[in-house]
PASEBA-1860 file (N, C-alpha, C; in nm, 3 decimals):
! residues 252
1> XXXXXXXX> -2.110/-2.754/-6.628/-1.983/-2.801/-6.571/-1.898/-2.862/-6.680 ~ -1.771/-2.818/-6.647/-1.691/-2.875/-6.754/-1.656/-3.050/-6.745 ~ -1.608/-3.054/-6.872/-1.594/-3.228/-6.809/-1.448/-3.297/-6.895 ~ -1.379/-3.374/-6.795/-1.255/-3.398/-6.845/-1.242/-3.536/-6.893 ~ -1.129/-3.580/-6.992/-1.132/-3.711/-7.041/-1.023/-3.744/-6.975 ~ -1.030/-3.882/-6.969/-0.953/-3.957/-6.887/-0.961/-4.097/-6.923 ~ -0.837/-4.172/-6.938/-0.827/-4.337/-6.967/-0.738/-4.389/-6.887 ~ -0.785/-4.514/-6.868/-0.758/-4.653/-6.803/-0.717/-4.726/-6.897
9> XXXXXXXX> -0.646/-4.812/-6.830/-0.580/-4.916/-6.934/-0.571/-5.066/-6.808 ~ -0.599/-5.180/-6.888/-0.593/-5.306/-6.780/-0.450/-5.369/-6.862 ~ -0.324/-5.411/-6.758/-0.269/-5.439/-6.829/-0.195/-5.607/-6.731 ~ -0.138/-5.641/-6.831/-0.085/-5.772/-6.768/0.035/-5.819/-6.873 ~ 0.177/-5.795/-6.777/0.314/-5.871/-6.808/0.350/-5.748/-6.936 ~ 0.297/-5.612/-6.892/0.350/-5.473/-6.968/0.261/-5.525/-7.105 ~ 0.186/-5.583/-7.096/0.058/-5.558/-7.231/-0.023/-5.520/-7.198 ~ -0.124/-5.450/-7.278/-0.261/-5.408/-7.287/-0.337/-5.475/-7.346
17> XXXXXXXX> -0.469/-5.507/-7.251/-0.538/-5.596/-7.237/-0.695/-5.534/-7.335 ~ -0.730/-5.427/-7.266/-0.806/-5.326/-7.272/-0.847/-5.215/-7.237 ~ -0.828/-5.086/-7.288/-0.824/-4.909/-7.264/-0.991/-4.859/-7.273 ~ -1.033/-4.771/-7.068/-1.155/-4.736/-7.120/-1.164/-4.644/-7.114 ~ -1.207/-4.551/-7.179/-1.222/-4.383/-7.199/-1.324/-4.358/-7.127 ~ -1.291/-4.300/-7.007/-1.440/-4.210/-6.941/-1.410/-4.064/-6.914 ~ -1.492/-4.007/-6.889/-1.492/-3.846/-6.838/-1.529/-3.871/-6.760 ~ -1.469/-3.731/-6.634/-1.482/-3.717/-6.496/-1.467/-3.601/-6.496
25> XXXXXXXX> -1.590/-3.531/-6.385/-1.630/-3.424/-6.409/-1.481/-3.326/-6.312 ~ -1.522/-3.201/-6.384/-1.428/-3.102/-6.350/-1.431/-3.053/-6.193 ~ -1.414/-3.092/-6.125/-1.443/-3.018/-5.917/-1.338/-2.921/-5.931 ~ -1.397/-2.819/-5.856/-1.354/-2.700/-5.877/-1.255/-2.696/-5.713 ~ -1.137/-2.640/-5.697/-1.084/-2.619/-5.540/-1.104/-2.531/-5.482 ~ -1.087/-2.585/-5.347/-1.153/-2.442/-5.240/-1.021/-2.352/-5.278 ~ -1.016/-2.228/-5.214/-0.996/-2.118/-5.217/-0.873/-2.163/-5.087 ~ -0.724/-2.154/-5.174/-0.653/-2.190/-4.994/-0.612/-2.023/-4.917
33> XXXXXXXX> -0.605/-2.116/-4.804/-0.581/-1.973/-4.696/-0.414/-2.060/-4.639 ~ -0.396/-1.901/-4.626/-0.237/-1.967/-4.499/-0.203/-1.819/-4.463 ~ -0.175/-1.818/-4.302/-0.142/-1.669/-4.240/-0.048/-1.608/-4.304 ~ -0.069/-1.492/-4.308/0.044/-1.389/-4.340/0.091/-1.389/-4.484 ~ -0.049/-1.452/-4.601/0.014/-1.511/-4.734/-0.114/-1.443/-4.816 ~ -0.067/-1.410/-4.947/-0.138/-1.402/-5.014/-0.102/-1.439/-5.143 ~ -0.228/-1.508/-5.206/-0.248/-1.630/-5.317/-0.310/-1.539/-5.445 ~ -0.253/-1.597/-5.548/-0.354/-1.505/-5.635/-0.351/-1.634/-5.749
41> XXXXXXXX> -0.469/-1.609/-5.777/-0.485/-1.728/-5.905/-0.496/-1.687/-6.067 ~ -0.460/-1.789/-6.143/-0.536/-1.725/-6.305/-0.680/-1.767/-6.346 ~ -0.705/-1.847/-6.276/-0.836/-1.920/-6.319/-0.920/-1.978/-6.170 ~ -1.004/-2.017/-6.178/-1.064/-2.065/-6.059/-1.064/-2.228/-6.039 ~ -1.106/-2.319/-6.184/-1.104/-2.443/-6.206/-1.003/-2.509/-6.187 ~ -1.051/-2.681/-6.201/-0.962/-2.760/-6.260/-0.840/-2.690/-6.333 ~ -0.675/-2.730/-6.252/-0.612/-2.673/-6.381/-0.576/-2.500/-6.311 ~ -0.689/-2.496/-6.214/-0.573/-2.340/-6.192/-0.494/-2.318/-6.159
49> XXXXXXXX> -0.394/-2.232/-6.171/-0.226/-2.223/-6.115/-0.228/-2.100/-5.963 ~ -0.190/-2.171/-5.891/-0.226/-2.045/-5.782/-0.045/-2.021/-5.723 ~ 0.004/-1.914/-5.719/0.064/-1.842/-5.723/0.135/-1.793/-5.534 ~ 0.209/-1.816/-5.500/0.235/-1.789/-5.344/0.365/-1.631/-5.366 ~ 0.209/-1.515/-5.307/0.296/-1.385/-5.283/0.302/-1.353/-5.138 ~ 0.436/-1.308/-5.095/0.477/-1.279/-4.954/0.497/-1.118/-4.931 ~ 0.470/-1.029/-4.843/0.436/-0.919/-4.811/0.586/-0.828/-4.764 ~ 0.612/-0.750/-4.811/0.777/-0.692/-4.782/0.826/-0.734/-4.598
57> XXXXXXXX> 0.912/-0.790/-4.615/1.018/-0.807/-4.539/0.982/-0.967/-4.477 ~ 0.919/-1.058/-4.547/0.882/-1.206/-4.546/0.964/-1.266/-4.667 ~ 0.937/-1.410/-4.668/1.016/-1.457/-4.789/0.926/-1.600/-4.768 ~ 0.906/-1.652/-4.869/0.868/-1.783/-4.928/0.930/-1.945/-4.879 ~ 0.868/-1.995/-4.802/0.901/-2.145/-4.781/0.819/-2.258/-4.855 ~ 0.892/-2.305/-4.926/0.831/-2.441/-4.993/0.790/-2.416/-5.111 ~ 0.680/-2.491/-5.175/0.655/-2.472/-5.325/0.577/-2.332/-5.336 ~ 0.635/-2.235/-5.412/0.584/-2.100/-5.443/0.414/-2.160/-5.577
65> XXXXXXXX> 0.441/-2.259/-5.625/0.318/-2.250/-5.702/0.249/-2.357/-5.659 ~ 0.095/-2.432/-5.684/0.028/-2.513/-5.663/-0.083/-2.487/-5.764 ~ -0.110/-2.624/-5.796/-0.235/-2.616/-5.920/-0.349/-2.725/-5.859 ~ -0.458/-2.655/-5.914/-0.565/-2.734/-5.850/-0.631/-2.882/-5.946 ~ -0.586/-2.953/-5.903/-0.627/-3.123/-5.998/-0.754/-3.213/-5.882 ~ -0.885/-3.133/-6.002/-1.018/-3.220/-5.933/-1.000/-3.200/-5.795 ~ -1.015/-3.098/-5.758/-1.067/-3.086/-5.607/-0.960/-3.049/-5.529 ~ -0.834/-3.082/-5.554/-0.726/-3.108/-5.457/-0.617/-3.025/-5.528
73> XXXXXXXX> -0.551/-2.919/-5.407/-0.466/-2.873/-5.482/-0.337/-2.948/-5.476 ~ -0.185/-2.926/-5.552/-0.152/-3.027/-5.576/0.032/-2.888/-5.669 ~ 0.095/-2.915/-5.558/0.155/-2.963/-5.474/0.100/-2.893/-5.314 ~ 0.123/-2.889/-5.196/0.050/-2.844/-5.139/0.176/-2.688/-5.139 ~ 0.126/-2.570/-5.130/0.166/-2.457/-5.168/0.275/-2.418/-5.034 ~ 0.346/-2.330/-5.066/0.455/-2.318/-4.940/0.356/-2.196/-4.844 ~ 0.427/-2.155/-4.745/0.354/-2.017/-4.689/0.512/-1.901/-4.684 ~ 0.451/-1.799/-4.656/0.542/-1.684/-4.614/0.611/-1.712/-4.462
81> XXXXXXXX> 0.697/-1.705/-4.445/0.798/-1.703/-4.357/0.895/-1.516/-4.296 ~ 0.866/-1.457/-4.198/0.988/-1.361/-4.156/1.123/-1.367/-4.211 ~ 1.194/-1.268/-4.247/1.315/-1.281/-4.283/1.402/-1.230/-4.178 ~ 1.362/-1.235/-4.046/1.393/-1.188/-3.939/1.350/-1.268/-3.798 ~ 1.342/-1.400/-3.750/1.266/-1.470/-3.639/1.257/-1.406/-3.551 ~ 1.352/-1.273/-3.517/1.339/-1.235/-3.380/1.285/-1.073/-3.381 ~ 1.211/-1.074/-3.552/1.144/-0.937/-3.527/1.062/-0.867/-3.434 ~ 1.043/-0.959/-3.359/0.908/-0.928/-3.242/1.021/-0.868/-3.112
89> XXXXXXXX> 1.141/-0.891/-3.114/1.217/-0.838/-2.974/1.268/-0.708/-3.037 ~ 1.225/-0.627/-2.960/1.251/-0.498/-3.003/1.317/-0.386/-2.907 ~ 1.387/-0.291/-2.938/1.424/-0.227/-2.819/1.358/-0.044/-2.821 ~ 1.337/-0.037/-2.693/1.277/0.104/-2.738/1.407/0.207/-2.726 ~ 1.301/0.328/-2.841/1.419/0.393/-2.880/1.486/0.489/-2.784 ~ 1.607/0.541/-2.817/1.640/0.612/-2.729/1.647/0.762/-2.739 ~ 1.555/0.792/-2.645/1.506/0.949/-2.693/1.612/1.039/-2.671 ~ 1.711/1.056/-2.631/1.793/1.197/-2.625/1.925/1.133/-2.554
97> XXXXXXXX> 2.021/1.199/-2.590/2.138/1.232/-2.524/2.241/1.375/-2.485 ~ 2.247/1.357/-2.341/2.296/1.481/-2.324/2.432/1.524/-2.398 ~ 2.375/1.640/-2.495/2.536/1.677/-2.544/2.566/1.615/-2.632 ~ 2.454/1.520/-2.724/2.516/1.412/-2.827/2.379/1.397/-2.889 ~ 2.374/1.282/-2.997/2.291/1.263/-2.992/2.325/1.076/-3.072 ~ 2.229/1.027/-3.103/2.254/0.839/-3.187/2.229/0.851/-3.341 ~ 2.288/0.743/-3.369/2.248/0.726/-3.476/2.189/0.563/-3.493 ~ 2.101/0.513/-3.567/2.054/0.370/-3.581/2.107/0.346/-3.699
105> XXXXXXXX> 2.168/0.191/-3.694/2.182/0.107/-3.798/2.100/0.020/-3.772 ~ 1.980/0.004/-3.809/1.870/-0.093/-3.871/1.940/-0.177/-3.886 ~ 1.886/-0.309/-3.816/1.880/-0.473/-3.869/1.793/-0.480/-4.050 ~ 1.679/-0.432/-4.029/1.593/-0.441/-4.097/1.547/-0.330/-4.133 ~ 1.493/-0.336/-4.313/1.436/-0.211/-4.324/1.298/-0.220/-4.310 ~ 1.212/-0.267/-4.252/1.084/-0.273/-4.272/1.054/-0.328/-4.096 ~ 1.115/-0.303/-3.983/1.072/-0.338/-3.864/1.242/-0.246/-3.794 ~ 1.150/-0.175/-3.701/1.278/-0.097/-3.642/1.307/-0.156/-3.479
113> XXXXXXXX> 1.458/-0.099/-3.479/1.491/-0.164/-3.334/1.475/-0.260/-3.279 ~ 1.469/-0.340/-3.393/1.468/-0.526/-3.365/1.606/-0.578/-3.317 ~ 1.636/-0.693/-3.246/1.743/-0.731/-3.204/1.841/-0.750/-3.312 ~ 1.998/-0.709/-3.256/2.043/-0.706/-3.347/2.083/-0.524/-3.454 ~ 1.982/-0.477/-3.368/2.020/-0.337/-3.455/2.125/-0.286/-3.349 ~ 2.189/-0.177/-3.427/2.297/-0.056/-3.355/2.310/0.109/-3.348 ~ 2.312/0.116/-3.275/2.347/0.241/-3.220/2.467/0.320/-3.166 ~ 2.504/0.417/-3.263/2.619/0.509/-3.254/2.638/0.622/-3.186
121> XXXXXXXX> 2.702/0.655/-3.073/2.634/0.752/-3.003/2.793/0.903/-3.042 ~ 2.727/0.986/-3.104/2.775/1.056/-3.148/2.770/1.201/-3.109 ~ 2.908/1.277/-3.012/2.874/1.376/-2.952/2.925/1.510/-2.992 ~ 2.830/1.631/-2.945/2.833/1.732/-2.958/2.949/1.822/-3.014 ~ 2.997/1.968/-3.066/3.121/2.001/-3.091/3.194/2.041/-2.900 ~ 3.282/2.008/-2.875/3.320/2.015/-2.736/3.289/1.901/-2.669 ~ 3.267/1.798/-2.700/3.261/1.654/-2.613/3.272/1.584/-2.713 ~ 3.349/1.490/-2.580/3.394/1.338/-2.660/3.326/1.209/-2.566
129> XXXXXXXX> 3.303/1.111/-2.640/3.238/0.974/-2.590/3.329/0.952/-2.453 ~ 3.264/0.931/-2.318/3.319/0.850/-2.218/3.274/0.718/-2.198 ~ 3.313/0.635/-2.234/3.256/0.471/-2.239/3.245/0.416/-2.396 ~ 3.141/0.342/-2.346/3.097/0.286/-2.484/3.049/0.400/-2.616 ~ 3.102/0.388/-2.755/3.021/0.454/-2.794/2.983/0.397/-2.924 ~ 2.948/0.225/-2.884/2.877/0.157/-2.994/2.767/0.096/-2.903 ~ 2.685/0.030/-2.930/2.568/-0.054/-2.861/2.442/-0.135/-2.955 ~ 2.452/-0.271/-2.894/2.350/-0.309/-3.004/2.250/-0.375/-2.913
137> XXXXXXXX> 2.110/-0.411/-2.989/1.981/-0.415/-2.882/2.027/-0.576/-2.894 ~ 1.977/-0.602/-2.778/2.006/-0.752/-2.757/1.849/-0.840/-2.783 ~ 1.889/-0.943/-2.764/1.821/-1.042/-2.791/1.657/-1.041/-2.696 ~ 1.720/-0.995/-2.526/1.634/-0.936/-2.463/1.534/-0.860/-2.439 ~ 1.582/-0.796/-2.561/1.474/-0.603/-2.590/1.571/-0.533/-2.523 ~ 1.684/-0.529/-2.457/1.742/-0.386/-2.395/1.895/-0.383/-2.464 ~ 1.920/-0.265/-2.449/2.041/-0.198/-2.515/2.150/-0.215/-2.443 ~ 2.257/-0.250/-2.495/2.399/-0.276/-2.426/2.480/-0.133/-2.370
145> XXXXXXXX> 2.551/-0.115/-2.289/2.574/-0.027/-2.182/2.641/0.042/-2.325 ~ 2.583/0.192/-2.323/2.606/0.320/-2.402/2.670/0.401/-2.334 ~ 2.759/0.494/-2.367/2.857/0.563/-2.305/2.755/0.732/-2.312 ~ 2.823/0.825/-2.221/2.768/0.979/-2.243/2.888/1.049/-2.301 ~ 2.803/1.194/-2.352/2.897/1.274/-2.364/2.961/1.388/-2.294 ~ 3.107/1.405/-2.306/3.133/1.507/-2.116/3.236/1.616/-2.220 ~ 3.266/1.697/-2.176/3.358/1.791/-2.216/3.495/1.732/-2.232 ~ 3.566/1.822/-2.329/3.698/1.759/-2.305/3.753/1.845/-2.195
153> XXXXXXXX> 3.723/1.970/-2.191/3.810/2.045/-2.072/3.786/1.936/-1.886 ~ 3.660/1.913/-1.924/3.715/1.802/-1.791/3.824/1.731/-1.774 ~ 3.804/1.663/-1.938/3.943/1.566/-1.910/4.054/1.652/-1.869 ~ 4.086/1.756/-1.931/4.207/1.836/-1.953/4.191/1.927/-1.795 ~ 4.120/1.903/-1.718/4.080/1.928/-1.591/4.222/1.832/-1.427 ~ 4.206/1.740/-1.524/4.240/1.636/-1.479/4.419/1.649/-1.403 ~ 4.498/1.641/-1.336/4.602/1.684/-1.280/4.675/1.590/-1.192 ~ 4.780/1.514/-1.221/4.843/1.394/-1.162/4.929/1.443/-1.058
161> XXXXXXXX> 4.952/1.384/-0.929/5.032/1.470/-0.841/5.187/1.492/-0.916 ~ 5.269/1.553/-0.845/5.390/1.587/-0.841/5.505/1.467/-0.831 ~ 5.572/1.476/-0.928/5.720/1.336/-0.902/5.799/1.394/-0.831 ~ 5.889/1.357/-0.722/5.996/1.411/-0.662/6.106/1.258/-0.699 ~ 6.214/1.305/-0.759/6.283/1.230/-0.783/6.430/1.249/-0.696 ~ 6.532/1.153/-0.640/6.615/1.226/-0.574/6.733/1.181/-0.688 ~ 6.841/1.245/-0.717/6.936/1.245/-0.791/6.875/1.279/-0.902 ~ 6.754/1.362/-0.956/6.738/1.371/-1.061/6.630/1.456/-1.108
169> XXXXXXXX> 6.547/1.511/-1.177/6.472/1.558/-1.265/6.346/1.497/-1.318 ~ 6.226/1.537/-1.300/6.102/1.461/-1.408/6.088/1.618/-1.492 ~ 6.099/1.538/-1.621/5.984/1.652/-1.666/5.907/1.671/-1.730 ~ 5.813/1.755/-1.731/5.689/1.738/-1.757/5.634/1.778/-1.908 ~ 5.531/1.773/-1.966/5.457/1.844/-2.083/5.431/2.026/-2.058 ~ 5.531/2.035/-2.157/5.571/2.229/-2.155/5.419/2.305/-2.144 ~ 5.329/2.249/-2.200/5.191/2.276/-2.225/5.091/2.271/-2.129 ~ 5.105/2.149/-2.071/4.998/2.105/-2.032/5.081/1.994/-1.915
177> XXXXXXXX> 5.160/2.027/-1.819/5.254/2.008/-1.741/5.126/1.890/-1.625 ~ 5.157/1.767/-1.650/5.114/1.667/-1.535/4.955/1.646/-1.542 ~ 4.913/1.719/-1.709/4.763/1.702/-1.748/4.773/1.556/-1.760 ~ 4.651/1.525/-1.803/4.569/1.389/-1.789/4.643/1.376/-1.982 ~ 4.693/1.244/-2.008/4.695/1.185/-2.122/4.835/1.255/-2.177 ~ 4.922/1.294/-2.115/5.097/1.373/-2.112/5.133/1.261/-2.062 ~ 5.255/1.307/-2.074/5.376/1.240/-2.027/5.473/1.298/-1.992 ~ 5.519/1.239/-1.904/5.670/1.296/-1.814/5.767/1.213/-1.795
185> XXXXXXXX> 5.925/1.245/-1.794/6.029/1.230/-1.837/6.122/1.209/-1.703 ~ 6.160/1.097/-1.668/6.259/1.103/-1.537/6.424/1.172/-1.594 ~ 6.526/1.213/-1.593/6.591/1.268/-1.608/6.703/1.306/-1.468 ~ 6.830/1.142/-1.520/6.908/1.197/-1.373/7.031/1.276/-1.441 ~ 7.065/1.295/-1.281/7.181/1.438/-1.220/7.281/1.324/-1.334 ~ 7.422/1.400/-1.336/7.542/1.399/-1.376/7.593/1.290/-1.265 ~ 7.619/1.152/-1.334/7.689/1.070/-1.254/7.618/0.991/-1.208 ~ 7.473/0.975/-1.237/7.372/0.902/-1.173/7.270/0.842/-1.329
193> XXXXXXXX> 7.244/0.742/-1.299/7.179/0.619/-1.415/7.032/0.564/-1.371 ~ 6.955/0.607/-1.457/6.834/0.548/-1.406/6.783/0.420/-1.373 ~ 6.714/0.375/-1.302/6.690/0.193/-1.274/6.535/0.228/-1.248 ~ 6.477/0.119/-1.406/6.373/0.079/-1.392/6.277/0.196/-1.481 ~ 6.148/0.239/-1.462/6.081/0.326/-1.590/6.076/0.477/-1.555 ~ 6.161/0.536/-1.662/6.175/0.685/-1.722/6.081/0.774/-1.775 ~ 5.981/0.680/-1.841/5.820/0.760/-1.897/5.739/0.713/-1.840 ~ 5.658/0.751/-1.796/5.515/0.789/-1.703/5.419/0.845/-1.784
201> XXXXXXXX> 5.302/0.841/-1.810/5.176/0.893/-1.835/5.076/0.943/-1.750 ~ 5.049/1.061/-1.742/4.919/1.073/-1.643/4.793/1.036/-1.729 ~ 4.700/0.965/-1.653/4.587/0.882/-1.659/4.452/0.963/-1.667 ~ 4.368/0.934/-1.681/4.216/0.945/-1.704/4.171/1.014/-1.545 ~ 4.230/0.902/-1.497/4.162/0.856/-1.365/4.269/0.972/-1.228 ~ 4.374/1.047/-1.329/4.431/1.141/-1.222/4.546/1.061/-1.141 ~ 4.589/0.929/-1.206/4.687/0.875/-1.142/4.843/0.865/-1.258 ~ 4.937/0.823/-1.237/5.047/0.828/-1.274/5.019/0.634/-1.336
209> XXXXXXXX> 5.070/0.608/-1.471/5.068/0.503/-1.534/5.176/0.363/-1.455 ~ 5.242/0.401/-1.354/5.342/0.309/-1.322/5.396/0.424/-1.243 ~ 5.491/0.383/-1.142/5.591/0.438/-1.040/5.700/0.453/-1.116 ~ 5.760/0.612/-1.125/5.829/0.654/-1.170/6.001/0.564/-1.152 ~ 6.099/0.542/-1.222/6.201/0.474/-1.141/6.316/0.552/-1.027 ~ 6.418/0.493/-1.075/6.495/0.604/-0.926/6.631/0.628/-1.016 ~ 6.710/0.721/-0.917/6.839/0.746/-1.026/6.916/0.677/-0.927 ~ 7.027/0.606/-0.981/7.127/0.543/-0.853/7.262/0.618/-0.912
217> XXXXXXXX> 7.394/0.596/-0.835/7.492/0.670/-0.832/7.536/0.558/-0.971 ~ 7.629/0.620/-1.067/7.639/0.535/-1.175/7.799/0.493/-1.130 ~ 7.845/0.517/-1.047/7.985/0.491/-1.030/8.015/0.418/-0.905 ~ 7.904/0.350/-0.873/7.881/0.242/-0.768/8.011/0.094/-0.788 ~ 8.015/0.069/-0.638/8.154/-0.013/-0.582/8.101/-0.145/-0.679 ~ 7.972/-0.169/-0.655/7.901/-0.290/-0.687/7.929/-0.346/-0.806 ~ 7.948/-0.450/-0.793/7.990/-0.533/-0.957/7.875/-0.659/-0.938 ~ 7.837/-0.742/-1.087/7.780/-0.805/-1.132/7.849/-0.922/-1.133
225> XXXXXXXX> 7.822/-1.025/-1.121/7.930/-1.139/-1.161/7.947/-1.152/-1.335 ~ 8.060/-1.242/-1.324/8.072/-1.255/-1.484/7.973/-1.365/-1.538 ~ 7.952/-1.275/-1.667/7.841/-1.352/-1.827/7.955/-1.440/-1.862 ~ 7.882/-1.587/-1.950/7.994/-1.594/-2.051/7.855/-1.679/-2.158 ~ 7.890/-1.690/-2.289/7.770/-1.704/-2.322/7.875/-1.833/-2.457 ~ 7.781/-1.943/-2.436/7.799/-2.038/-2.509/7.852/-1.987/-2.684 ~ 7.980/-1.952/-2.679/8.026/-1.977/-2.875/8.022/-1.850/-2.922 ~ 8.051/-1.716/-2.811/8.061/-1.608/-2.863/8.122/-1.545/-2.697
233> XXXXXXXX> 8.110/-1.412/-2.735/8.155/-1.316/-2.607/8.071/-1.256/-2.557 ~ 8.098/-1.184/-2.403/8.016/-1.075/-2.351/8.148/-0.932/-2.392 ~ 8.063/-0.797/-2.408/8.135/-0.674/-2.385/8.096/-0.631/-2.269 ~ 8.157/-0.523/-2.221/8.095/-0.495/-2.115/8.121/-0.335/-2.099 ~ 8.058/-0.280/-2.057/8.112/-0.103/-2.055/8.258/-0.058/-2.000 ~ 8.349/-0.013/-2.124/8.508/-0.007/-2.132/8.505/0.059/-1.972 ~ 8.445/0.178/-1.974/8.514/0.256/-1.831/8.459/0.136/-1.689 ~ 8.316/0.088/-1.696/8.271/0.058/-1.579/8.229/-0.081/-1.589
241> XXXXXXXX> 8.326/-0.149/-1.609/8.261/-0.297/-1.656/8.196/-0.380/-1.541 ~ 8.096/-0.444/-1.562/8.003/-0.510/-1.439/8.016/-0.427/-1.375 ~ 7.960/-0.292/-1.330/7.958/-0.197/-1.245/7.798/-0.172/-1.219 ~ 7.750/-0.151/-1.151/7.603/-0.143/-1.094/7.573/-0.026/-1.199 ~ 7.443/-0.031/-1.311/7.417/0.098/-1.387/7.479/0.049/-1.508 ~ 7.601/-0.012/-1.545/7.637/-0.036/-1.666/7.552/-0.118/-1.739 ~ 7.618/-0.092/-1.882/7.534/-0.227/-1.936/7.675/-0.289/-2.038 ~ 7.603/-0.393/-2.109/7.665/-0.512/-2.135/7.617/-0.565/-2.264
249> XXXX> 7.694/-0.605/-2.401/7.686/-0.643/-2.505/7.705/-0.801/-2.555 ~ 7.652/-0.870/-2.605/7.663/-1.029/-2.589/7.703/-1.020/-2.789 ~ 7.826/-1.106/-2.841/7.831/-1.146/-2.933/7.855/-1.259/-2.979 ~ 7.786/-1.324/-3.097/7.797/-1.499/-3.100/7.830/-1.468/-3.190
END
């Protein structure tokens, strides 16, 4: 057994009194353990340096080294830690999509479909995403509402009723006349002024975006009362001034 030197000193008011030289034998340290860690040493004795290695996709808490002094190791050594706490919630994968298929963005490269990962749902030539077409696994283990893939000719399936306008005209997309995601055009007669909205969209859902407006007679009896606007003027339309349908210019 090896054997180490070591001195004492008796002292009083920061003097030395008398220094005694003894040896004390070398104790060798146990062998440390800690889950999920592995230690590697240079030596076994007094004096060995033991070393804290963590296993891919862990990382190191606390002192990465510790040396063993007479028996005791010294500092006490850190352990391996997840670089991920919630690697254990996982979502299962998703086996197929009609007409499409996913793609994963990994949280992690070394544990799949852990919370936190994403999924791209990416469809076929002739379909497009209806809904969602991002999703990430939750905290839960389950996947956030994912959209499918449908044809576009469905959409383009799609057919908004008919505008009947009186004093006037809608009209429609030359192409694709009252399809889903067009637009149509109110358009009044000669002598008549529109009130209220002129473009319309047909919808997803086969409905019209808003109620088309109406055409009124533009040469109506009806007058507006008079504007007057603090430190400037109103204009007003030369032929039809305050006339129901006209409009009106403000200058300061």
């Amino acid at each position: 057994m090896n054997e180490a030197l070591g001195e004492y000193r008796s002292m009083i008011a920061d003097q030395v009194l008398f220094i005694i030289m003894v040896e004390v034998a070398d104790i060798p340290c146990q062998a440390i353990t800690a889950p999920d860690t592995t230690i590697t040493y240079l030596q076994y004795q007094s004096g060995t340096l033991a070393f804290l290695s963590c296993p891919p996709g862990m990382v190191g808490s606390g002192s990465a080294t510790s040396t063993c002094r007479y028996g005791v190791w010294y500092p006490q050594i850190g352990r391996c830690e997840t670089m991920f706490p919630d690697s254990n919630v996982r979502c299962a994968s998703i086996t197929s999509v009609a007409n499409g298929q996913v793609a994963y963005l990994q949280r992690s490269l070394f544990h799949q479909n852990i919370a936190g990962t994403v999924v791209v749902l990416m469809c076929g030539l002739g379909y497009k995403p209806s809904g969602p077409s991002v999703a990430k696994c939750t905290i839960d283990g389950t996947w956030e509402n994912l959209g499918s893939c449908e044809r576009w000719d469905k959409v383009a399936e799609i057919v908004c009723p008919d505008i009947i306008a009186a004093n006037g005209t809608v009209v429609h997309d030359l192409l694709r006349p009252r399809r889903a995601e067009t637009a149509s055009v109110l358009i009044c007669h000669f002598g008549f002024a529109h009130v209220g909205t002129s473009i319309v969209t047909c919808m997803p859902n086969g409905q019209w975006s808003s109620d088309v407006g109406k055409c009124e007679y533009a040469l109506s009896t009806k007058q507006c009362s008079e504007l007057s606007v603090a430190g400037g003027i109103v204009i007003h339309d030369f032929f039809r001034p305050r006339f129901q349908g006209s409009q009106k210019m403000s200058l300061l």
